[in-house]
C-alpha positions as CSV (number, residue, x, y, z in Angstrom):
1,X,105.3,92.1,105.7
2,X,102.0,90.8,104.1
3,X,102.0,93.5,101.8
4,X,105.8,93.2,100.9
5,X,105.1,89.3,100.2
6,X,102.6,90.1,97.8
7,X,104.8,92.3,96.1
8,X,107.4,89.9,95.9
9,X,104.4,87.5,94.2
10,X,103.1,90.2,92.0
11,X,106.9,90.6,90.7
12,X,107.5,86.9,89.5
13,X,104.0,86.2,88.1
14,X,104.7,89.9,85.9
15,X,107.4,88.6,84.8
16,X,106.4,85.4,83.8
17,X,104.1,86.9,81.0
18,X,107.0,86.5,78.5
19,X,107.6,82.8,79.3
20,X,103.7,82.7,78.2
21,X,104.1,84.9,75.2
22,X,107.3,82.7,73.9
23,X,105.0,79.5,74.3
24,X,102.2,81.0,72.9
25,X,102.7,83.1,69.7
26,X,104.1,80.3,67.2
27,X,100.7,78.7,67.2
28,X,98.1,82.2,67.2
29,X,98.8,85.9,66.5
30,X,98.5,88.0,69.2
31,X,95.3,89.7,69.1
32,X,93.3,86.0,68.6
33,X,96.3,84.7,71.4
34,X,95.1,87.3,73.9
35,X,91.3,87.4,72.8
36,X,90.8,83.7,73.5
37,X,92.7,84.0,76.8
38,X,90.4,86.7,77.9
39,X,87.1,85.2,76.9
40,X,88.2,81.8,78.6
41,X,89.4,84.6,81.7
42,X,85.9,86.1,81.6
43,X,83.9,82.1,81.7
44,X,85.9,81.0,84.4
45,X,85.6,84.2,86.7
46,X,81.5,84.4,85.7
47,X,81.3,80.7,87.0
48,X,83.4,81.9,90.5
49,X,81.4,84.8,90.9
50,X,77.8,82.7,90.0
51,X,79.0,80.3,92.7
52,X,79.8,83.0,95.1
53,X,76.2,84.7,94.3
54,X,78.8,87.9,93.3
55,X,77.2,89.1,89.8
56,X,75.4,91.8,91.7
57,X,77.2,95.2,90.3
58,X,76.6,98.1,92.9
59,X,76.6,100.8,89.9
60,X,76.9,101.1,86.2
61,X,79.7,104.0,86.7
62,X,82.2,101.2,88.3
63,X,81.6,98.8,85.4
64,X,82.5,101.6,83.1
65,X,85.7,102.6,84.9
66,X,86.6,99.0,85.1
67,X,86.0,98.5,81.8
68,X,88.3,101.4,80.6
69,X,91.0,100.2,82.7
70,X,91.2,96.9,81.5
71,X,90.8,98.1,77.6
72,X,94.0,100.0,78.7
73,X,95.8,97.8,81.1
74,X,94.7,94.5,79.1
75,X,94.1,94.9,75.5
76,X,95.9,98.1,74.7
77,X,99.1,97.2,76.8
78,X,99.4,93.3,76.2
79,X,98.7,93.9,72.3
80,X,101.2,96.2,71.7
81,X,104.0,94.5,73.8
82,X,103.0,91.1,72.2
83,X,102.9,92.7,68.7
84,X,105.9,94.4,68.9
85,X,107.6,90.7,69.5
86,X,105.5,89.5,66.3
87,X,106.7,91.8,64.1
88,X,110.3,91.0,65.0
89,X,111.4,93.2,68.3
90,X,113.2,91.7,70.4
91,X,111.6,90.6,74.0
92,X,114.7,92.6,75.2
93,X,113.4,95.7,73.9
94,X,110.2,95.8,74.5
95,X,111.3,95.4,78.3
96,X,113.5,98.3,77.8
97,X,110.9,100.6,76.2
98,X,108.0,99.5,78.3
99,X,110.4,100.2,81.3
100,X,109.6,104.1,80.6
101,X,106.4,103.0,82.6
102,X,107.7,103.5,86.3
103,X,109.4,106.8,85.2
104,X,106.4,108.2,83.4
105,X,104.1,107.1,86.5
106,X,106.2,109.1,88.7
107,X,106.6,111.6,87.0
108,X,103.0,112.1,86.7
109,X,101.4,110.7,89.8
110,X,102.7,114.0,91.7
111,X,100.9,116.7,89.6
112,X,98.3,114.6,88.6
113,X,97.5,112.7,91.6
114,X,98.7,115.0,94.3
115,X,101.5,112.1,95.3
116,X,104.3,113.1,97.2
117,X,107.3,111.9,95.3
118,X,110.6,112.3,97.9
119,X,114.1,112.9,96.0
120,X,114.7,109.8,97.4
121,X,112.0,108.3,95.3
122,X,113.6,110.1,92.3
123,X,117.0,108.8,92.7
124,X,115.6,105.2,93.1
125,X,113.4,105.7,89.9
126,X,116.7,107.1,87.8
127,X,118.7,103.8,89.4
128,X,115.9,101.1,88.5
129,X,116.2,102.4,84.9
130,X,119.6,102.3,85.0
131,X,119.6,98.5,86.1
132,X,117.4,98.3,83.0
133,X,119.1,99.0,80.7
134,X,122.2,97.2,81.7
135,X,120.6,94.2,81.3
136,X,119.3,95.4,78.2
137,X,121.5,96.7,76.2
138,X,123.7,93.7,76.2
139,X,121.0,92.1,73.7
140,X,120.8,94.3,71.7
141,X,123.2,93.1,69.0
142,X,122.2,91.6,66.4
143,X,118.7,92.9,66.3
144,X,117.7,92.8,62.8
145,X,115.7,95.3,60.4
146,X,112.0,95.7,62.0
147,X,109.0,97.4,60.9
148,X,109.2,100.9,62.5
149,X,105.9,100.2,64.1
150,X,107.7,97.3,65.7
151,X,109.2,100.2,68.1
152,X,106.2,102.5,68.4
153,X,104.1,99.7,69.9
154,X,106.3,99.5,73.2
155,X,105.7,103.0,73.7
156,X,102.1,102.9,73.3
157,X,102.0,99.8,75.8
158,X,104.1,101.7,78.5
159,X,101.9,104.9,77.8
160,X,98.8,102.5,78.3
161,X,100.0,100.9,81.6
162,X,101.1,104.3,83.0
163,X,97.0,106.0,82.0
164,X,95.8,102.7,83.6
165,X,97.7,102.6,86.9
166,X,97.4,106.6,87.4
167,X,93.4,106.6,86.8
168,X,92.8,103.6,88.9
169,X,95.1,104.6,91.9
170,X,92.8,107.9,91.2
171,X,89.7,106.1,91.9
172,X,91.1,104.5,95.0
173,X,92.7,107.8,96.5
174,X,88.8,109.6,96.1
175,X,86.2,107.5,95.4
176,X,87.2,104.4,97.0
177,X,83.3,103.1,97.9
178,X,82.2,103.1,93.7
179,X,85.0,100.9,92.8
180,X,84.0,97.1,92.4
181,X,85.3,94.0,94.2
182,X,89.0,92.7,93.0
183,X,87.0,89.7,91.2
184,X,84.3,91.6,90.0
185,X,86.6,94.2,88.9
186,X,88.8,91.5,86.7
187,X,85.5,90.3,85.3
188,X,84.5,93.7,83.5
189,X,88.1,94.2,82.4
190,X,88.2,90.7,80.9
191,X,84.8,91.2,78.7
192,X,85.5,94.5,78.0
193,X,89.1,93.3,76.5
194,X,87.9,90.8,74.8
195,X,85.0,92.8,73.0
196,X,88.1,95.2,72.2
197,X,90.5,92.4,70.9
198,X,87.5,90.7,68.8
199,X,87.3,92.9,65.9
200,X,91.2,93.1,65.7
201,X,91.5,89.4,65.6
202,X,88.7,88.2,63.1
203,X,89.7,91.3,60.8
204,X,93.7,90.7,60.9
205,X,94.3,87.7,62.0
206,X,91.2,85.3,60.9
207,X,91.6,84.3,64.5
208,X,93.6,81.2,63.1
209,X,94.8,79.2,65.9
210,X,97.0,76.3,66.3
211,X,95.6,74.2,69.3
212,X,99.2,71.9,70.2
213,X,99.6,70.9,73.6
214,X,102.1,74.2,74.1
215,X,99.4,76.4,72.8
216,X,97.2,74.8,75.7
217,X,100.0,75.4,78.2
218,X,100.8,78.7,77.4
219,X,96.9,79.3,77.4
220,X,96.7,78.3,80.4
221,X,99.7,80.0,82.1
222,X,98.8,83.3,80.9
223,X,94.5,82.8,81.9
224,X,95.6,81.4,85.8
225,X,98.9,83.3,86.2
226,X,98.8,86.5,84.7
227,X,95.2,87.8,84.0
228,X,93.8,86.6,87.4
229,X,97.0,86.7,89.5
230,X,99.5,89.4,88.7
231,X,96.5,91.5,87.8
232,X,94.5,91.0,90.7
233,X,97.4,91.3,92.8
234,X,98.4,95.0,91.0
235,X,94.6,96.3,91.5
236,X,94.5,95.5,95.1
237,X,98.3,96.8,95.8
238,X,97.3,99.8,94.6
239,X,94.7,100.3,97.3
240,X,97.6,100.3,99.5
241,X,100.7,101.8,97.8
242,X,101.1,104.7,95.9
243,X,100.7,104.7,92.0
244,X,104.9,105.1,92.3
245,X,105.6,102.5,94.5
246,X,103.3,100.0,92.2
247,X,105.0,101.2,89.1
248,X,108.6,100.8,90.5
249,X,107.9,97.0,90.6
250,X,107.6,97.0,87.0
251,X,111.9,97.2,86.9
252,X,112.5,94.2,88.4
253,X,110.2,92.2,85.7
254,X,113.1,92.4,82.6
255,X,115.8,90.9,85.2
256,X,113.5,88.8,87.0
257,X,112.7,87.1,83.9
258,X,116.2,86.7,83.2
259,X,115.9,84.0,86.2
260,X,113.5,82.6,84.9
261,X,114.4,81.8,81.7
262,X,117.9,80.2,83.3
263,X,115.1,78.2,85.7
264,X,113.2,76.9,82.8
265,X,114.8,77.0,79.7
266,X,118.7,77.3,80.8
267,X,119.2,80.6,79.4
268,X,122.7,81.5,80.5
269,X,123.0,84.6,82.8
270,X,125.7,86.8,82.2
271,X,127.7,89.0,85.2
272,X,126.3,92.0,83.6
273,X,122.4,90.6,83.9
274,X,123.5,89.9,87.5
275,X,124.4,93.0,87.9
276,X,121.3,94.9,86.6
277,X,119.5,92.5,88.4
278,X,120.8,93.8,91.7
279,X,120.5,98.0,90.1
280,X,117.3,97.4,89.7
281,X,116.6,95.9,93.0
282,X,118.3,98.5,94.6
283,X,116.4,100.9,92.7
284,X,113.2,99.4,93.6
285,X,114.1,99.3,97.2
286,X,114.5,103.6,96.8
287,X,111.3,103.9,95.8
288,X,109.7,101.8,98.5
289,X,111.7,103.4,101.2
290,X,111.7,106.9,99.9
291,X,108.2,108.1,101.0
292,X,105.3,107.2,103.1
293,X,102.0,105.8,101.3
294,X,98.3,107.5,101.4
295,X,96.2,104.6,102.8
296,X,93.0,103.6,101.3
297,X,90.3,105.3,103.1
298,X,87.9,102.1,103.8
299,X,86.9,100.4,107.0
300,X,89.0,96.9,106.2
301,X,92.4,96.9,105.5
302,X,93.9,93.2,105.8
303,X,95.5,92.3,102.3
304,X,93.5,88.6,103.2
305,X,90.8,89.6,102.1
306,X,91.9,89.5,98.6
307,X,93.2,85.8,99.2
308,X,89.6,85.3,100.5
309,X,87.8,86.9,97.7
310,X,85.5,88.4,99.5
311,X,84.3,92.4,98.5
């Protein structure tokens, strides 16, 4: 149940990331948007681990795999979904493409990672996509002429994510001792994305930024609520679910927002978004039921001792 709450958690905050993204991009492009967010990300967690007496890395090879997980999971990901929605796609469709991930993860995680992936788990992969692109496909109309790189960036994000999430449950599957802390680990991937994002937002951008009080906000939200909680949450479920099971989550974030969108901005919510709401539920539900997971082979399980920050 402790597990299946943080899943729940790791869900919303996902899907809050385009509430962030909406506030945000009027008043910065997206590479300075994200590099900012990940060099204030990187300040705030080197002060928490200074206090804590954490800066201590056990090895230079877990920096590097962090690092190359967050250039993919972070930078790579987040700057093609966000540029994608600055060159005109609409939010809508970038959910759809980037909804690929779960499939592709699936898809790969057995041949790759050795993963058993039960028909049941197919069948509940195929029916989360469907709930998808129900919800979808009803916003399509209307979508305007876009740069076609506008709809190659959502499949580079989705391919980023799926790399990401199959190398790091990789690492946690067979080397589980060389990977660093959960807060150490967000550390590396926030330096190393902002080094990434730096050159891409002085060159392209002039890292012009707007700094209004919704700028601040959206700052803010996307620093506390995505880049320390949904990813912290998603590299520590991934010690104890299968790269599958993490990736199905992914479905639920285009409905999910949805909800949220009626919550905080009174977007209406249409019988068919209800309805792909409850596909992709369903779906998800298939996934998580179909198969049993491959624990994490270290001495302390208890999910708490993410909450407690404590390697």
């Amino acid at each position: 149940m402790q597990i299946l709450g943080l899943e729940l958690l790791f869900v919303v905050l996902w899907s809050s990331g385009f509430i962030g993204a909406k506030y945000g991009l009027p008043y910065a492009g997206p590479f300075t948007l994200l590099f900012v967010r990940y060099v204030l990300v990187a300040i705030l967690l080197l002060i928490w681990l200074s206090y804590r007496r954490k800066l201590q890395f056990h090895s230079k090879t877990a920096i590097a795999r962090s690092a190359f997980v967050g250039v993919l999971a972070h930078a790579v990901w987040l700057s093609a979904a966000l540029g994608a929605i600055a060159l005109g796609v609409s939010p809508w469709i970038v959910a759809l493409i980037t909804a690929l991930q779960p499939m592709a993860t699936s898809v790969l995680s057995g041949p790759l990672l050795g993963e058993s992936i039960s028909a049941v788990q197919w069948w509940g992969t195929g029916v989360g996509l469907v709930g998808v692109v129900l919800v979808v496909v009803t916003k399509l109309e209307g979508a305007g002429a876009v740069a076609p790189l506008g709809y190659v960036l959502p499949f580079l994000a989705a391919a980023s994510m799926t790399v990401a999430t199959l190398y790091q449950r990789h690492l946690n599957r067979t080397q589980p001792e060389q990977n660093l802390p959960v807060i150490q680990s967000l550390f590396v991937q926030a330096v190393a994305s902002a080094i990434a994002l730096w050159p891409l937002a002085i060159f392209i951008e002039g890292m012009s930024v707007q700094w209004t009080q919704q700028f601040v906000f959206a700052l803010g939200w996307l620093i506390i609520v995505l880049s320390i909680g949904s990813y912290g949450l998603m590299l520590k479920l991934l010690e104890y679910r299968t790269a599958a099971r993490v990736a199905s989550l992914m479905y639920l974030t285009p409905p999910t927002t949805l909800v949220l969108g009626f919550l905080l901005f009174n977007d209406q919510i249409a019988w068919v978004d209800a309805a792909g709401l409850v596909i992709a539920a369903i779906g998800v539900a298939l996934v998580y039921r179909g198969g049993a997971d491959t624990p994490r082979k270290v001495k302390h399980t208890d999910p708490r001792r993410f909450l407690s920050m404590k390697p």
